[in-house]
Chimera marker file (.cmm) of the C-alpha trace (Angstrom):
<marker_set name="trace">
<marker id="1" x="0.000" y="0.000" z="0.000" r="1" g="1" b="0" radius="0.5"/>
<marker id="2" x="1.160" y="3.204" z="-0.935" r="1" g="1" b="0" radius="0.5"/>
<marker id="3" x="1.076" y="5.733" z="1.687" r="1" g="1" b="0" radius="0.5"/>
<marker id="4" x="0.932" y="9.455" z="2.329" r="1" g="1" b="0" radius="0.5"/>
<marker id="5" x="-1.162" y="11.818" z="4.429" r="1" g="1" b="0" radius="0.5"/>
<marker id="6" x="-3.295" y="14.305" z="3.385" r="1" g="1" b="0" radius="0.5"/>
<marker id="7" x="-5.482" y="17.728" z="4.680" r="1" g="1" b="0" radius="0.5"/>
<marker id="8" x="-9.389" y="17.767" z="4.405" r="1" g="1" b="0" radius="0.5"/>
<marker id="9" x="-10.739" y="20.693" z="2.890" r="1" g="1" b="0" radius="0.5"/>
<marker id="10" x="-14.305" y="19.415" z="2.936" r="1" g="1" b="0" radius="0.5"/>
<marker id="11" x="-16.854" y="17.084" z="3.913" r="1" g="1" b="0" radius="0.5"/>
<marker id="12" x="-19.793" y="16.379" z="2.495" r="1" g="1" b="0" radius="0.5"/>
<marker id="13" x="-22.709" y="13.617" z="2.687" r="1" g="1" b="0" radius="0.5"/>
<marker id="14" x="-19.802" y="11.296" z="3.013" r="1" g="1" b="0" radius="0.5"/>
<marker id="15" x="-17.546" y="12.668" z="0.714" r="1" g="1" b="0" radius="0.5"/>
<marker id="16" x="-14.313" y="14.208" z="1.583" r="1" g="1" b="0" radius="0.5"/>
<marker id="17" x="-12.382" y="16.798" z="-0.040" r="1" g="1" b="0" radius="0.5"/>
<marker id="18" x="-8.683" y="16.268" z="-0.442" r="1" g="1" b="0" radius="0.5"/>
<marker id="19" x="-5.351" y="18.367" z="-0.349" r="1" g="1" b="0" radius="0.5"/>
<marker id="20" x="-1.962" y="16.407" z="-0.697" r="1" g="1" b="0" radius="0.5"/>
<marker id="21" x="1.254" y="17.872" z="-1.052" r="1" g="1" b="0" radius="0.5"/>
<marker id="22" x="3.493" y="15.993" z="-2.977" r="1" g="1" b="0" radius="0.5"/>
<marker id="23" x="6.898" y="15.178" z="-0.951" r="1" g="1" b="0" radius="0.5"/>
<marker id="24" x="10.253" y="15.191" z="-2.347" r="1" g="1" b="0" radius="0.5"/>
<marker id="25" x="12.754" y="13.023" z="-1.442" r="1" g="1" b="0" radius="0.5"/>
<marker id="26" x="14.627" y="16.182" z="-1.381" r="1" g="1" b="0" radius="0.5"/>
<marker id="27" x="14.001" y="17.264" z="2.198" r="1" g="1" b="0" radius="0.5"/>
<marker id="28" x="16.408" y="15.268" z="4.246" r="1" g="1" b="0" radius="0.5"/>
<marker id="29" x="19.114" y="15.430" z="1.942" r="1" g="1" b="0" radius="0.5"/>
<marker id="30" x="22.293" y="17.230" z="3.218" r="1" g="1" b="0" radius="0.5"/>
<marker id="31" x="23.197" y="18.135" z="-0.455" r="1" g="1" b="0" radius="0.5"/>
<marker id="32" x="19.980" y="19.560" z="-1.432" r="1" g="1" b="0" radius="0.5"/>
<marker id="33" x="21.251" y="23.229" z="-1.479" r="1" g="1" b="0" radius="0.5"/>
<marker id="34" x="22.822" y="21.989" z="-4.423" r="1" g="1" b="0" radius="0.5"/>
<marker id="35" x="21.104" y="19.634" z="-6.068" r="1" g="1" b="0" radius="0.5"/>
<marker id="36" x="19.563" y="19.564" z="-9.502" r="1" g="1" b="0" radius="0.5"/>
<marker id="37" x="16.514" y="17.697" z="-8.334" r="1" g="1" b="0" radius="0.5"/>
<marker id="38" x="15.757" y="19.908" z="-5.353" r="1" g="1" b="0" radius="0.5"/>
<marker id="39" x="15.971" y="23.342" z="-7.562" r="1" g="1" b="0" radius="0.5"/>
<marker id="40" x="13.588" y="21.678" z="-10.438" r="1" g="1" b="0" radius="0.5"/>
<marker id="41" x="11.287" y="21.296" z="-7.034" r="1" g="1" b="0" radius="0.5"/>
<marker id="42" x="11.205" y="24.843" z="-6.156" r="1" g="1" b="0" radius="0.5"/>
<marker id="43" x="10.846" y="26.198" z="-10.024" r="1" g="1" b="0" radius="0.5"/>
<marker id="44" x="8.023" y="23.804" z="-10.468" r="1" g="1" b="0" radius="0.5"/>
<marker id="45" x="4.228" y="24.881" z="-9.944" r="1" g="1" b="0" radius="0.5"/>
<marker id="46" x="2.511" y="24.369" z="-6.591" r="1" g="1" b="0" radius="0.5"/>
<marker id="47" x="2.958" y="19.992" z="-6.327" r="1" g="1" b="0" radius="0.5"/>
<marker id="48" x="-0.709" y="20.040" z="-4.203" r="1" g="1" b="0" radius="0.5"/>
<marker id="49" x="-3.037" y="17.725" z="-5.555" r="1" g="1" b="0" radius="0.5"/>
<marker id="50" x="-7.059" y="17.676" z="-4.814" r="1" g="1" b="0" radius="0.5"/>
<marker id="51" x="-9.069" y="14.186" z="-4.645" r="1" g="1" b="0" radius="0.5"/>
<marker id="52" x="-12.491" y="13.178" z="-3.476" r="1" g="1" b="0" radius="0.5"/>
<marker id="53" x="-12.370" y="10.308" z="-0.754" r="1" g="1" b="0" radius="0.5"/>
<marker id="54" x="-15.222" y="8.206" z="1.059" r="1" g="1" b="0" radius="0.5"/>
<marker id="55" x="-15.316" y="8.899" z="4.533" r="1" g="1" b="0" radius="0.5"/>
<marker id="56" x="-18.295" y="7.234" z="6.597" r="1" g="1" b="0" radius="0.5"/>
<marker id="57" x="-16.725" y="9.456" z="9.690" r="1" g="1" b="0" radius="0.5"/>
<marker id="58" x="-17.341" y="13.208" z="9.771" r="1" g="1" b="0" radius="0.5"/>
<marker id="59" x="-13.899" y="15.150" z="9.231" r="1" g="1" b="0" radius="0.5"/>
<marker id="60" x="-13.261" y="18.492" z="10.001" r="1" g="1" b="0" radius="0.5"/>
<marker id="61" x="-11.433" y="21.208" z="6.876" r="1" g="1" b="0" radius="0.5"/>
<marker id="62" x="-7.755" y="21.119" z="8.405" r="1" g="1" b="0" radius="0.5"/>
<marker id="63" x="-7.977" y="17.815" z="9.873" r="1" g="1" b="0" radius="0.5"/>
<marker id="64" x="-5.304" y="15.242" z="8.414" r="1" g="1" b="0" radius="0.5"/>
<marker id="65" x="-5.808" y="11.893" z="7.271" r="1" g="1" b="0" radius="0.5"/>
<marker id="66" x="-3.767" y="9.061" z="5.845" r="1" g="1" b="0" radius="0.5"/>
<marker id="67" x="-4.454" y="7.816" z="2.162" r="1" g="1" b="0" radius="0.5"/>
<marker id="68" x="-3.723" y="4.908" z="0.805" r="1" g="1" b="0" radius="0.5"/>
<marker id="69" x="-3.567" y="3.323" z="-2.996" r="1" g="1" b="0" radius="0.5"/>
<marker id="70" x="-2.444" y="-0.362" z="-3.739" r="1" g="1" b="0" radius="0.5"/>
<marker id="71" x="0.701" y="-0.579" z="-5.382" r="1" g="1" b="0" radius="0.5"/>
<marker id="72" x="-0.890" y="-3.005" z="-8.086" r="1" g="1" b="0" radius="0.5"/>
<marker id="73" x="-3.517" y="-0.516" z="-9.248" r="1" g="1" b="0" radius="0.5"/>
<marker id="74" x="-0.323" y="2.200" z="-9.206" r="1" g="1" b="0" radius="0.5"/>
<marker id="75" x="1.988" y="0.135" z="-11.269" r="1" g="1" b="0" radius="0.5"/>
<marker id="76" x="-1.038" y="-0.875" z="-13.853" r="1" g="1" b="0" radius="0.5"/>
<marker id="77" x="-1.682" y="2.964" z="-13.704" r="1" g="1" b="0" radius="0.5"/>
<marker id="78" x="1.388" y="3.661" z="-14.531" r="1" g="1" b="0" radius="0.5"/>
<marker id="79" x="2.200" y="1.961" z="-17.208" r="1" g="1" b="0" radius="0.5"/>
<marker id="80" x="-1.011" y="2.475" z="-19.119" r="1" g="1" b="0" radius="0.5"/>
<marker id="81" x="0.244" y="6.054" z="-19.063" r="1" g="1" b="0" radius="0.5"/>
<marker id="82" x="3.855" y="5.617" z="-20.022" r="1" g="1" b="0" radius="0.5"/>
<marker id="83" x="3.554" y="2.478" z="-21.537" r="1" g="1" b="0" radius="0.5"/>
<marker id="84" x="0.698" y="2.192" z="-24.280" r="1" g="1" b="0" radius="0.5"/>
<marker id="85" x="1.878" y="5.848" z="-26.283" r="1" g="1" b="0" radius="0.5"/>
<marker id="86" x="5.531" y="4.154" z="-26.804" r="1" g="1" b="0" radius="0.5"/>
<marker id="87" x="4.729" y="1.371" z="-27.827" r="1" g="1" b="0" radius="0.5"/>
<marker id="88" x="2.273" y="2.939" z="-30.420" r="1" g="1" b="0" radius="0.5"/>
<marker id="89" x="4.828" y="5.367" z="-31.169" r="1" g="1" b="0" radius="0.5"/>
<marker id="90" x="7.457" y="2.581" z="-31.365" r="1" g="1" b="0" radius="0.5"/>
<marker id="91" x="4.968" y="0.489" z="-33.345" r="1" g="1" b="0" radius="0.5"/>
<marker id="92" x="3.199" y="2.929" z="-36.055" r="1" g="1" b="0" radius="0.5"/>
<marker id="93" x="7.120" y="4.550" z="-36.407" r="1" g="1" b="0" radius="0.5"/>
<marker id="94" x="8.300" y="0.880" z="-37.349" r="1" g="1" b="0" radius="0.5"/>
<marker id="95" x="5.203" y="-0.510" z="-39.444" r="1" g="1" b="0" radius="0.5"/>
<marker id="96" x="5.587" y="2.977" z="-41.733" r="1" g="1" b="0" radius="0.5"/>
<marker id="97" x="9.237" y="3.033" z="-41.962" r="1" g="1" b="0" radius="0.5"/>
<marker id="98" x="9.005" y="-0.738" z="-43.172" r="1" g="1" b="0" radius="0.5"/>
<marker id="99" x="6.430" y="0.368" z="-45.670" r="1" g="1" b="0" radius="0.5"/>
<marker id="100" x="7.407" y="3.320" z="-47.099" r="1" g="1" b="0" radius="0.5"/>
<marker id="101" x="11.499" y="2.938" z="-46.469" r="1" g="1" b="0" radius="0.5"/>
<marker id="102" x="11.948" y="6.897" z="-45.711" r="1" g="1" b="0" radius="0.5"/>
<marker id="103" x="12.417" y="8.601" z="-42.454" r="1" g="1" b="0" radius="0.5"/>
<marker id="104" x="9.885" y="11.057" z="-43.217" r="1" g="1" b="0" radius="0.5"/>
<marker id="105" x="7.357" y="8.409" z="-43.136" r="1" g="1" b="0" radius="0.5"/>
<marker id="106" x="8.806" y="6.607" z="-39.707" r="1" g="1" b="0" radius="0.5"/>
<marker id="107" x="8.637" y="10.138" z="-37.943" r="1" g="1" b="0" radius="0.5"/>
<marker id="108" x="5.135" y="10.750" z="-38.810" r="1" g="1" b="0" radius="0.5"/>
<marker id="109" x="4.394" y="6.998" z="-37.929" r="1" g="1" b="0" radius="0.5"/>
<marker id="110" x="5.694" y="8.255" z="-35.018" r="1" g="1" b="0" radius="0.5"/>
<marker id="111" x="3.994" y="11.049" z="-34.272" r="1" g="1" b="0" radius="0.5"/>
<marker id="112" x="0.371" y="9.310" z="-34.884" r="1" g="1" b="0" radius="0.5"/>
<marker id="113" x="1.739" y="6.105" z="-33.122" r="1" g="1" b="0" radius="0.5"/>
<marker id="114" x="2.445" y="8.326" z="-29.970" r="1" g="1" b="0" radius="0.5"/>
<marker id="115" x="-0.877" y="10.330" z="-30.079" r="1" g="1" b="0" radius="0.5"/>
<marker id="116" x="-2.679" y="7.269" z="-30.740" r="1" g="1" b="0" radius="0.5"/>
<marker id="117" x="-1.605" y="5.991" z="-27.790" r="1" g="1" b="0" radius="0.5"/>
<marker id="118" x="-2.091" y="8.733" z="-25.496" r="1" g="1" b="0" radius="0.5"/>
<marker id="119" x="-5.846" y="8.681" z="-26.709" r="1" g="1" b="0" radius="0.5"/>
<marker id="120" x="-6.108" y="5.289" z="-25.719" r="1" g="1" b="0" radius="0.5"/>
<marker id="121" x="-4.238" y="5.554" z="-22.957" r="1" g="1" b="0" radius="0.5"/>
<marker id="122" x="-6.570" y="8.129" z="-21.604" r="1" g="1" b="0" radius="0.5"/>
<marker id="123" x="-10.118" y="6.592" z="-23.034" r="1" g="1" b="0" radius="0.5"/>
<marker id="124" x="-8.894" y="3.448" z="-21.011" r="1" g="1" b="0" radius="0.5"/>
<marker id="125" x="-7.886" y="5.673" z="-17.986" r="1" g="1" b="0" radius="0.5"/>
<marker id="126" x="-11.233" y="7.138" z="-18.145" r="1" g="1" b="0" radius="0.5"/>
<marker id="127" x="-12.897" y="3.585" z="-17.874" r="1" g="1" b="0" radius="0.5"/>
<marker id="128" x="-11.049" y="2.124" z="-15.354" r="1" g="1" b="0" radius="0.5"/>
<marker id="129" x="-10.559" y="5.392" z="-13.034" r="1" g="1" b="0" radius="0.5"/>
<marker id="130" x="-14.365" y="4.400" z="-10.987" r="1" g="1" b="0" radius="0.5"/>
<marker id="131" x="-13.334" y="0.887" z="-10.686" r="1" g="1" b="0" radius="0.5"/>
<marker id="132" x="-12.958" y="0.371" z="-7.042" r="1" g="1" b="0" radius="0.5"/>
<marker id="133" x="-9.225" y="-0.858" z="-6.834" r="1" g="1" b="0" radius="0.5"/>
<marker id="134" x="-8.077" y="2.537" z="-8.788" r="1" g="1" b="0" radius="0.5"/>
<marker id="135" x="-9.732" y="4.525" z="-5.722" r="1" g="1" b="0" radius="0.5"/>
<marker id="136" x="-7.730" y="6.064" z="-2.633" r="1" g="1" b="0" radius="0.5"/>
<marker id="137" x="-8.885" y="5.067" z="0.824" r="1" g="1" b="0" radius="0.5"/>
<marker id="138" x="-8.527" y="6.336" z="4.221" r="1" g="1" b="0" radius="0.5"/>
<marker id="139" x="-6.642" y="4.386" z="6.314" r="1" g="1" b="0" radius="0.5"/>
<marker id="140" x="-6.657" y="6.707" z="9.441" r="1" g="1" b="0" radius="0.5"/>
<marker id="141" x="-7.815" y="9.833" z="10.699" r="1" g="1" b="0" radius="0.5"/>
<marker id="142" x="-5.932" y="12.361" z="12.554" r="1" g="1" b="0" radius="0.5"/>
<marker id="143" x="-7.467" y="13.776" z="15.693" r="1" g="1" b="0" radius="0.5"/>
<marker id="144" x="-8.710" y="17.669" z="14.555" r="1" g="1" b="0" radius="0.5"/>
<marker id="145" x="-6.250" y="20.310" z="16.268" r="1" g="1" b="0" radius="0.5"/>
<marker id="146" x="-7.219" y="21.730" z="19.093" r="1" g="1" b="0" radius="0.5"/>
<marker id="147" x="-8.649" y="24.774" z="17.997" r="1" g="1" b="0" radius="0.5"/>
<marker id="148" x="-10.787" y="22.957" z="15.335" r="1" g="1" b="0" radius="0.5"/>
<marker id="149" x="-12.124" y="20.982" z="17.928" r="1" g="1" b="0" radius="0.5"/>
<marker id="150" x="-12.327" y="23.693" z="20.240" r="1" g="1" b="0" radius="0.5"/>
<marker id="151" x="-14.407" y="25.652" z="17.687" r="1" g="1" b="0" radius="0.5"/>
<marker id="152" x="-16.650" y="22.552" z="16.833" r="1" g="1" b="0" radius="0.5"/>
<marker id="153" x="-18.042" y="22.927" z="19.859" r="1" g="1" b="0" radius="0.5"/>
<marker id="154" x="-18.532" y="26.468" z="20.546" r="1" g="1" b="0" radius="0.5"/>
<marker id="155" x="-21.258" y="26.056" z="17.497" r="1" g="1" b="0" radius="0.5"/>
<link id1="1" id2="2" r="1" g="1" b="0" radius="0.2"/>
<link id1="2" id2="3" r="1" g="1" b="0" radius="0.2"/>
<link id1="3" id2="4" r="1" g="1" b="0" radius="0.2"/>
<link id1="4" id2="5" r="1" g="1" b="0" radius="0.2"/>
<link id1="5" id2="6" r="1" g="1" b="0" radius="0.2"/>
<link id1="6" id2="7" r="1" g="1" b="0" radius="0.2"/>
<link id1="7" id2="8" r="1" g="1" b="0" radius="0.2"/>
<link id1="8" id2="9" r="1" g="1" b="0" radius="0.2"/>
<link id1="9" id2="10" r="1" g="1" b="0" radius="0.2"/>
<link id1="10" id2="11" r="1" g="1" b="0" radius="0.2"/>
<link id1="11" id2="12" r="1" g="1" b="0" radius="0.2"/>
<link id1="12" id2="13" r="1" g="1" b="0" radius="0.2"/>
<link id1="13" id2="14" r="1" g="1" b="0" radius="0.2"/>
<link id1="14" id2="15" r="1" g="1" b="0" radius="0.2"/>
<link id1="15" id2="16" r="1" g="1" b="0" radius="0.2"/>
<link id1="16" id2="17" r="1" g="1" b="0" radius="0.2"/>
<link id1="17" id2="18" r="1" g="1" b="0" radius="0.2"/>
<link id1="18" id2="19" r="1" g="1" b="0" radius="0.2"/>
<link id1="19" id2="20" r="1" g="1" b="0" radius="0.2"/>
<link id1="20" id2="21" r="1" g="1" b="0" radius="0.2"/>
<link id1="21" id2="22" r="1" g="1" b="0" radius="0.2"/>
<link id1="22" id2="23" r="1" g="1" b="0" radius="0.2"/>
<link id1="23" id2="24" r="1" g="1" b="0" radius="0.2"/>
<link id1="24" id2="25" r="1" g="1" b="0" radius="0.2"/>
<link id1="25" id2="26" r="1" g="1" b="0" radius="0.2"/>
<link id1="26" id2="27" r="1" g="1" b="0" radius="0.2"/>
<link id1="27" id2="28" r="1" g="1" b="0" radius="0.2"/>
<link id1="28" id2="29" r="1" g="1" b="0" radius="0.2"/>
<link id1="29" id2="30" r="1" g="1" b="0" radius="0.2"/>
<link id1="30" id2="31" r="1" g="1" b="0" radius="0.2"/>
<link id1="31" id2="32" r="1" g="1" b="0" radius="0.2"/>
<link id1="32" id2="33" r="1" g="1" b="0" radius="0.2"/>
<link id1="33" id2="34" r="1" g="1" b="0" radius="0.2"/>
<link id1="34" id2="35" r="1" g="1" b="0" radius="0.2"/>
<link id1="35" id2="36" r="1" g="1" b="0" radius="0.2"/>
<link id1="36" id2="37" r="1" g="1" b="0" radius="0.2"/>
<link id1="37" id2="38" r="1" g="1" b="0" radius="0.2"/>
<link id1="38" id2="39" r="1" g="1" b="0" radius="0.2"/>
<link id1="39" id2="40" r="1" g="1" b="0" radius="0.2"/>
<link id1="40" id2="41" r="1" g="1" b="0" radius="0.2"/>
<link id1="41" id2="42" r="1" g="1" b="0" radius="0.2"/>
<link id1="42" id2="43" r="1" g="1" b="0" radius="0.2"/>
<link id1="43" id2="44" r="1" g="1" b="0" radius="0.2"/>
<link id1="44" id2="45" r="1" g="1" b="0" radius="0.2"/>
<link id1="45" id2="46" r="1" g="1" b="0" radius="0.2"/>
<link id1="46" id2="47" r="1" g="1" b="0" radius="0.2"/>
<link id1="47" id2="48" r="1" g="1" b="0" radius="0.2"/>
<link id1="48" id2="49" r="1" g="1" b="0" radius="0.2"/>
<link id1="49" id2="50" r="1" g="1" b="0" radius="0.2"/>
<link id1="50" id2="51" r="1" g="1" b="0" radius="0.2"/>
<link id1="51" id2="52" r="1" g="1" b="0" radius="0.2"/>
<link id1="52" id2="53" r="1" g="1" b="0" radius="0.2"/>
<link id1="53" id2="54" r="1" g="1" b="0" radius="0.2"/>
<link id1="54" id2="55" r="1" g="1" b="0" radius="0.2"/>
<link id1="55" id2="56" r="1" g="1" b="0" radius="0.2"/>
<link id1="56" id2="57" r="1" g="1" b="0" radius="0.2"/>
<link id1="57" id2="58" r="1" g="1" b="0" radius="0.2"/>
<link id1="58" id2="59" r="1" g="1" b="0" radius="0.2"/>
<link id1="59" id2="60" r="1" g="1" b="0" radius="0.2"/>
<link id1="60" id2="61" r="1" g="1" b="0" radius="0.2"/>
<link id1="61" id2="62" r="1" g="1" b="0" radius="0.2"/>
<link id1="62" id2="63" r="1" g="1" b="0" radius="0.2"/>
<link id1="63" id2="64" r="1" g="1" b="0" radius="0.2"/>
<link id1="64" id2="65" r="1" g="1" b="0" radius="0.2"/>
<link id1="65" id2="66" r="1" g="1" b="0" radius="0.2"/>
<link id1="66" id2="67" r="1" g="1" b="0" radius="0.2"/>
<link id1="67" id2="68" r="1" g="1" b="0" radius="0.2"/>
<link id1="68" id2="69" r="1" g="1" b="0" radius="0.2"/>
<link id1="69" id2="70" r="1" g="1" b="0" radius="0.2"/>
<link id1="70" id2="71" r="1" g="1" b="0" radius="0.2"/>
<link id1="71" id2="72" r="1" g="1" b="0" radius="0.2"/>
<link id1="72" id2="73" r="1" g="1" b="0" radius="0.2"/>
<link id1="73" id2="74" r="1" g="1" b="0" radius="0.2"/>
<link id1="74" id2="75" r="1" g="1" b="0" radius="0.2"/>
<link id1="75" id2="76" r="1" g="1" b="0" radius="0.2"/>
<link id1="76" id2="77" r="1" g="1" b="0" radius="0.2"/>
<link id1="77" id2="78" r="1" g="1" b="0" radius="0.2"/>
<link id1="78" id2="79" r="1" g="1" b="0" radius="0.2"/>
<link id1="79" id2="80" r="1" g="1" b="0" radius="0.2"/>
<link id1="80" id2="81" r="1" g="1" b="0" radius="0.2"/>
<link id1="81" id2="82" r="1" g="1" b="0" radius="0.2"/>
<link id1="82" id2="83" r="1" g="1" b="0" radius="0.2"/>
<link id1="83" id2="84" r="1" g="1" b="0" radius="0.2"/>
<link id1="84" id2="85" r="1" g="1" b="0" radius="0.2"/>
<link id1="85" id2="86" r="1" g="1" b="0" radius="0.2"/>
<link id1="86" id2="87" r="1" g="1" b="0" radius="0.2"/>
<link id1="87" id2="88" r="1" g="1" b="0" radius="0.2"/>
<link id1="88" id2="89" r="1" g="1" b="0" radius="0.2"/>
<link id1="89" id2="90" r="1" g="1" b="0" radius="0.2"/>
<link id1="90" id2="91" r="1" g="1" b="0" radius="0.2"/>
<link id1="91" id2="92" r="1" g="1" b="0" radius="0.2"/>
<link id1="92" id2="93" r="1" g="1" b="0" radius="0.2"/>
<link id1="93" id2="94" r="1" g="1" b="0" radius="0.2"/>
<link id1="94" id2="95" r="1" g="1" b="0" radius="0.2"/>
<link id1="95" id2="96" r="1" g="1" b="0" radius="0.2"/>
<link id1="96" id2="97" r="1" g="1" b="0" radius="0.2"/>
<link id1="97" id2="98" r="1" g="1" b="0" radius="0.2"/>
<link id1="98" id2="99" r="1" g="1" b="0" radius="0.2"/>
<link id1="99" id2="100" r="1" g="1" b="0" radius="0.2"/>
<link id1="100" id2="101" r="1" g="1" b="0" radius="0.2"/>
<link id1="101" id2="102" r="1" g="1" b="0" radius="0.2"/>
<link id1="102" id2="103" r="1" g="1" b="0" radius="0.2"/>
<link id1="103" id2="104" r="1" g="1" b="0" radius="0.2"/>
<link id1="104" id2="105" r="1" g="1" b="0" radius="0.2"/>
<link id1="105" id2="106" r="1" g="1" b="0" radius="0.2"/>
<link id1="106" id2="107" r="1" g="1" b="0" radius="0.2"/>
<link id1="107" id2="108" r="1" g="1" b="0" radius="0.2"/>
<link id1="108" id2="109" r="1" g="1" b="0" radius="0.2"/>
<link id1="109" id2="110" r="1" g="1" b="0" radius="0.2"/>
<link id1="110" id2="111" r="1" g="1" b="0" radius="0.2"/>
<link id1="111" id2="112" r="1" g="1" b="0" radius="0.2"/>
<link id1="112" id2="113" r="1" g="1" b="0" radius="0.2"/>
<link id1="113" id2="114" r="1" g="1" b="0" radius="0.2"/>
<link id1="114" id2="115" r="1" g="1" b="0" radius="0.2"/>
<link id1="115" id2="116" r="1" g="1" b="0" radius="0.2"/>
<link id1="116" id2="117" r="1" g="1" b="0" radius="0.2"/>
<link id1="117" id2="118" r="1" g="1" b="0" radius="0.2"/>
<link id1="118" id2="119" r="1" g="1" b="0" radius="0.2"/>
<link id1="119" id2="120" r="1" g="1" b="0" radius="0.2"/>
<link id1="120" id2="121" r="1" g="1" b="0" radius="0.2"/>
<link id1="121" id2="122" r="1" g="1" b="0" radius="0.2"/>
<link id1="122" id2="123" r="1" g="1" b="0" radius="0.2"/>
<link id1="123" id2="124" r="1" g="1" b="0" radius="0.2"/>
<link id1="124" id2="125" r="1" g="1" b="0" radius="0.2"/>
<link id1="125" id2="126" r="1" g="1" b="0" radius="0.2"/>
<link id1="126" id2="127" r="1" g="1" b="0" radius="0.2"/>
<link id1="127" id2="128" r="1" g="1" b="0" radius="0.2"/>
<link id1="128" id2="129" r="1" g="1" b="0" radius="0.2"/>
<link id1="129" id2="130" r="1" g="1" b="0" radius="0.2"/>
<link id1="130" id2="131" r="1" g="1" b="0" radius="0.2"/>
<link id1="131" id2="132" r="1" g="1" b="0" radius="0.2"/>
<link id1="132" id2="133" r="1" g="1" b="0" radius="0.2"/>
<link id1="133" id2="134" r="1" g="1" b="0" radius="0.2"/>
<link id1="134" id2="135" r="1" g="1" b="0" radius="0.2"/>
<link id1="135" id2="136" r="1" g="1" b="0" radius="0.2"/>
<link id1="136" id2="137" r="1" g="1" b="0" radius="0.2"/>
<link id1="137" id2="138" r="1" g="1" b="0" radius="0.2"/>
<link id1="138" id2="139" r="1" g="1" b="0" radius="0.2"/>
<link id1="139" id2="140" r="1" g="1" b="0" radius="0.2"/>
<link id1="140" id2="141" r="1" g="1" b="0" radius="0.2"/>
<link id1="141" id2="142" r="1" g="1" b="0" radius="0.2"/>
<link id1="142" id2="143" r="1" g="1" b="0" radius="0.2"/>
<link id1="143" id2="144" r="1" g="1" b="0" radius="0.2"/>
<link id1="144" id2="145" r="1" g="1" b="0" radius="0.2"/>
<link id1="145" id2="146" r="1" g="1" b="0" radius="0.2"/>
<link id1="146" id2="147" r="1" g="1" b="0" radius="0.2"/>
<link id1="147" id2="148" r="1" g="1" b="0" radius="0.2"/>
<link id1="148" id2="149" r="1" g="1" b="0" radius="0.2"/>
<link id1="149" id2="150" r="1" g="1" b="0" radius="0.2"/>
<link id1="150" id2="151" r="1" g="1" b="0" radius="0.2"/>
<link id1="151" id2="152" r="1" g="1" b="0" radius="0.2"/>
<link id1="152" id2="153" r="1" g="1" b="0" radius="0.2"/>
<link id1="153" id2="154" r="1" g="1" b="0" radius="0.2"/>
<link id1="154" id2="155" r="1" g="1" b="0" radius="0.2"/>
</marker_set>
């Protein structure tokens, strides 16, 4: 199970509203004042990501949470991503350059090979994403600060 904790921003009818902040392996590093890696990081747009999670227990906006993904459904994520456009770019740029013998033709293989893929790669993204193995779960719940909780109960 893959691992990694994350802030609620809402919940709703059992529904929870997701913030996670991508983590770097950057941060314990003693080079990382002068790594490559770690100045890509800070260039980089804001790494938060938003999700919608099932929660049967209330949750508070601020209150953390761990979330969890098998590392099955990641890897077959993954490589139906990465995977399926090169090989249809590999593929189409092959199966044109055999035909046609010019490079001209194996780069535009290429190019429809590669976009052909991403296409598929995202109508089968799109099919699988509800299937319940491809969905995060909660494995625990935080307790709510003190001042959330604090608040909770003044209303």
């Amino acid at each position: 199970m893959i691992k990694e904790w994350a802030t609620v921003i809402s919940w709703q009818q059992g529904i929870a509203q997701l913030r996670c902040e991508q983590s770097s392996g950057c941060g314990s590093c003693h080079s990382r004042s002068s790594c490559g890696t770690s100045i890509l990081n800070k260039m980089g747009a804001d790494s938060s990501h938003q999700l919608r999670v099932e929660s049967k227990h209330p949750l508070v906006p601020g209150q953390r949470v761990e979330v969890g993904i098998t590392e099955s459904s990641l890897i077959r994520s993954a490589l139906l991503v990465y995977m399926l456009p090169l090989v249809g770019l590999i593929g189409c740029a092959s199966i044109l350059q055999g035909l046609f013998h010019t490079d001209i033709a194996a780069a535009l293989g290429g190019l429809l090979g590669g976009a052909g893929g991403m296409l598929l790669a995202r109508f089968l993204a799109q099919r699988i994403g509800n299937q319940i193995e491809y969905q995060p779960v909660i494995l625990q719940i935080a307790l709510p600060p003190a001042s959330l909780s604090f608040r909770r109960e003044k209303e």
